[in-house]
C-alpha positions in Angstrom: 0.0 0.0 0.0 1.5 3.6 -1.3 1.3 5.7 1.8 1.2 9.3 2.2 4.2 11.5 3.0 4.7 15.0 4.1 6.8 17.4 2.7 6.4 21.6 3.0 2.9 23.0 3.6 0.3 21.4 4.9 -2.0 19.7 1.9 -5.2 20.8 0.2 -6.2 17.2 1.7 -4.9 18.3 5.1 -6.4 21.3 5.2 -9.9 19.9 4.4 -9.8 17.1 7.2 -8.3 18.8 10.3 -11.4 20.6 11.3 -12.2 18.1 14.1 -10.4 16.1 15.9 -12.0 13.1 16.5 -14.4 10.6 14.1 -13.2 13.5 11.1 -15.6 12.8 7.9 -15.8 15.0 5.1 -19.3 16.3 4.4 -20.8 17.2 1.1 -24.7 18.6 0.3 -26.4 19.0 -2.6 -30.1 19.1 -3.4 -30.6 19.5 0.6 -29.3 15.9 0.7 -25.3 15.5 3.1 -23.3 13.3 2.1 -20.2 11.7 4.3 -17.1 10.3 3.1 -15.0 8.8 5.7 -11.3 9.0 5.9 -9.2 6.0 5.7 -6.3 6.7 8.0 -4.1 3.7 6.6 -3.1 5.9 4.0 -1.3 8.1 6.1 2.6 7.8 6.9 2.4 7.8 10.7 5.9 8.0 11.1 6.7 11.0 8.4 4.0 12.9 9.6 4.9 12.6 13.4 8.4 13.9 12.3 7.5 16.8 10.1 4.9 18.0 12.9 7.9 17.8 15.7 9.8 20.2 13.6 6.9 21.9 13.3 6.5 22.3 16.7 9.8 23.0 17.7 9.3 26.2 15.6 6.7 27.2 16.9 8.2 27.6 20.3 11.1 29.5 18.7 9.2 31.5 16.5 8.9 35.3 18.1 6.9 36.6 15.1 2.7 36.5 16.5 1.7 36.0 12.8 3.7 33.4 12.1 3.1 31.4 15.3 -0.7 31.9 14.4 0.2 29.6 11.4 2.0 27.5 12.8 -0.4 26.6 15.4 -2.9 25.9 12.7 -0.6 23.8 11.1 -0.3 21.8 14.1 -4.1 21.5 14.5 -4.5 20.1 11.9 -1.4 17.3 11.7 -2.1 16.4 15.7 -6.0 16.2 14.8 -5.2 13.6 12.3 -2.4 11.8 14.0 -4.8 11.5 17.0 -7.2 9.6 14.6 -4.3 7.6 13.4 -3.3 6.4 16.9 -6.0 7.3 19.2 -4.2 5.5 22.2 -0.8 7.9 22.1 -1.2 10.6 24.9 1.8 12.8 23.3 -0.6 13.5 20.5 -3.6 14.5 22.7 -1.7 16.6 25.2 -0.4 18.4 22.3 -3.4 19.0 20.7 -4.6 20.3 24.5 -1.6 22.8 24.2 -2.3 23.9 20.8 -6.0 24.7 21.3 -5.0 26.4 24.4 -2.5 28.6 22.8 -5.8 28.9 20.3 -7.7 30.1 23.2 -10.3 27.5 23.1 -10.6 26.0 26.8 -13.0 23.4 26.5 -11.2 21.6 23.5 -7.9 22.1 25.4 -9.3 21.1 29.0 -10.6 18.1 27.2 -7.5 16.8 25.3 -5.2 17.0 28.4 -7.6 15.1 30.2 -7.7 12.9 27.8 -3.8 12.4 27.7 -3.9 12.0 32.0 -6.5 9.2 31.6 -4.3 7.2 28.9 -1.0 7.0 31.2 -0.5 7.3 34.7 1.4 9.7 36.2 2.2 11.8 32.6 4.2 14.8 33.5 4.1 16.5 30.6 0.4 16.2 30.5 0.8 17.4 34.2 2.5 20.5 32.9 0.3 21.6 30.4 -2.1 21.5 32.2 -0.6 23.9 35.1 0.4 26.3 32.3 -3.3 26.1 30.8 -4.3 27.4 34.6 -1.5 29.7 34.9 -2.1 32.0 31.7 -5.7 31.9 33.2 -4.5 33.8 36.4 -5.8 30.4 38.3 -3.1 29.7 40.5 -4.3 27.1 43.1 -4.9 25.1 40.1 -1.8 25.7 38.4 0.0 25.0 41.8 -1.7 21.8 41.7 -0.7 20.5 38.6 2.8 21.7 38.5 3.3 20.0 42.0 2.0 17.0 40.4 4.8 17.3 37.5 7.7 18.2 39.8 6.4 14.8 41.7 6.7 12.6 38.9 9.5 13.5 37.3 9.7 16.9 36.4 11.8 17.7 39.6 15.0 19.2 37.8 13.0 21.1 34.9 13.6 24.8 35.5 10.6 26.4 34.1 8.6 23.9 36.6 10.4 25.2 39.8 10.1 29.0 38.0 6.3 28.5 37.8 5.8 27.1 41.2 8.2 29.4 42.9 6.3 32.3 41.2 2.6 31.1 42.5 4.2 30.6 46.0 5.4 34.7 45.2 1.9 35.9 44.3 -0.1 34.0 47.0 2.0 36.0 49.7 3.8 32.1 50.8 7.6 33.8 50.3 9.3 31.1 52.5 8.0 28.2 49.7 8.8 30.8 46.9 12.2 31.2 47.9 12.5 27.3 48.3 11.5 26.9 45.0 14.0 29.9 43.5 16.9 28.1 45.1 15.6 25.0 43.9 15.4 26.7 39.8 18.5 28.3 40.6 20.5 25.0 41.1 19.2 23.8 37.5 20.3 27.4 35.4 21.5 30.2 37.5 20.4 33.5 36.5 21.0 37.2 37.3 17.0 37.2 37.7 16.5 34.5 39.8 19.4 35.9 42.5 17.5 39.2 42.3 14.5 37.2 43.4 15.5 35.6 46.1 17.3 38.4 47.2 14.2 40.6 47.1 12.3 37.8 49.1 14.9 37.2 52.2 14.3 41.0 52.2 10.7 40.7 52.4 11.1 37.9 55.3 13.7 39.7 57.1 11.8 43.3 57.3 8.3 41.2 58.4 10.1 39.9 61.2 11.6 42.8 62.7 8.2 44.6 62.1 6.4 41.1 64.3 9.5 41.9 67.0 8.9 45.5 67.5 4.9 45.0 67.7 
C-alpha cells in the first residue's frame, strides 16, 4: 500500500480534514441531501508525519513573530487532529493538541484533550505541565500549583521552568518562604541574574516582616 508522506505546507487534503479532531468525515450537500465520506487513515505515513509536525513544533516555540506562530499553530491543529485519529491511544498526541487549542484560546477543547492524555498514562508529567500552564495563563493559581506539583512529583523535579512557575505562584499567594525554596531549587538547574535578584528581594521581604512582628 503507497502511503502518504509529508513534505512543505500542509496539503489541500490536510487542510480539508483537520477541522475536528475526533471521528473527522468529510461532508458534502447538494439538493438539501449531506453526504459523508469517511477517511481511511491507513493511507497516512504515521511516522513522516509525526516527524515533520515535531519540527513543526519546535518552531513554533522558537518563533517570536505572532503571525507566524498563528500559522504554525494551525498547522499543528490540523497534523495532531489527524495523528490523534491515526493512533487514538498515544497521549503525546492528545496533550499536544490540549496545548495547541490552548494557545488557540479555546478551553474546552484544550481542557478536554489533556484530560484525555492524564487518563491514557499514569502519572504523565508533561500532560501534568500543560495542564498547570493552561491554569497559569488563566490567572488560576491554586490550580496551576496543583498541577505543577504533580509534574515536579513525577518527574519533572530538575526542569527549570517547573520550579520557575511554582516558585512564582508561592510569590503571588503572599507564601515567600516556599517561593524562595522553589528559587533556590530553579537556581540549582540554570543560574540566573534574575533568579538571584528574586531571592534576594524575598529574604528581604522575610527579614523586614520579622523585625516589624519583633517591634509589635
Amino acid at each position: 500500500m503507497i502511503k502518504i508522506r509529508f513534505t512543505g505546507l500542509v496539503s489541500f487534503f490536510l487542510i480539508l480534514i483537520f477541522l475536528s479532531n475526533s471521528g473527522i468525515v468529510f461532508s458534502a450537500q447538494k439538493g438539501g441531501i449531506q453526504y459523508t465520506m469517511p477517511v481511511d487513515y491507513s493511507f497516512f505515513d504515521e511516522k513522516a508525519l509525526n516527524n515533520e509536525t515535531e519540527l513543526l513544533f519546535n518552531r513554533y516555540l522558537m518563533s517570536e513573530n505572532e503571525q507566524q506562530k498563528q500559522i504554525f499553530l494551525n498547522q499543528l491543529l490540523s497534523n495532531y487532529s489527524i495523528l490523534g485519529n491515526i493512533d487514538s491511544e498515544n497521549p503525546l498526541y492528545f496533550t499536544r493538541l490540549g496545548i495547541v487549542y490552548d494557545k488557540l484560546g479555546k478551553d474546552r477543547y484544550a481542557k478536554s484533550n489533556l484530560s484525555r492524555s492524564l487518563n491514557m498514562i499514569e502519572n504523565n508529567v508533561y500532560a501534568y505541565y500543560a495542564f498547570g500552564d493552561f491554569y497559569y495563563t488563566r490567572s488560576q493559581y491554586l490550580k496551576a500549583l496543583f498541577f505543577y506539583k504533580r509534574a515536579y512529583e513525577t518527574g519533572y523535579d530538575k526542569n527549570f521552568d517547573t520550579l520557575y512557575r511554582i516558585a512564582k505562584i508561592y510569590e503571588k499567594l503572599g507564601d515567600f518562604s516556599n517561593a524562595i525554596i522553589y528559587y533556590k531549587k530553579a537556581l540549582e538547574v540554570k543560574d540566573t541574574q534574575n533568579i538571584r535578584f528574586e531571592i534576594t528581594k524575598l529574604e528581604g521581604l522575610l527579614n523586614n516582616n520579622s523585625l516589624y512582628n519583633k517591634r509589635r
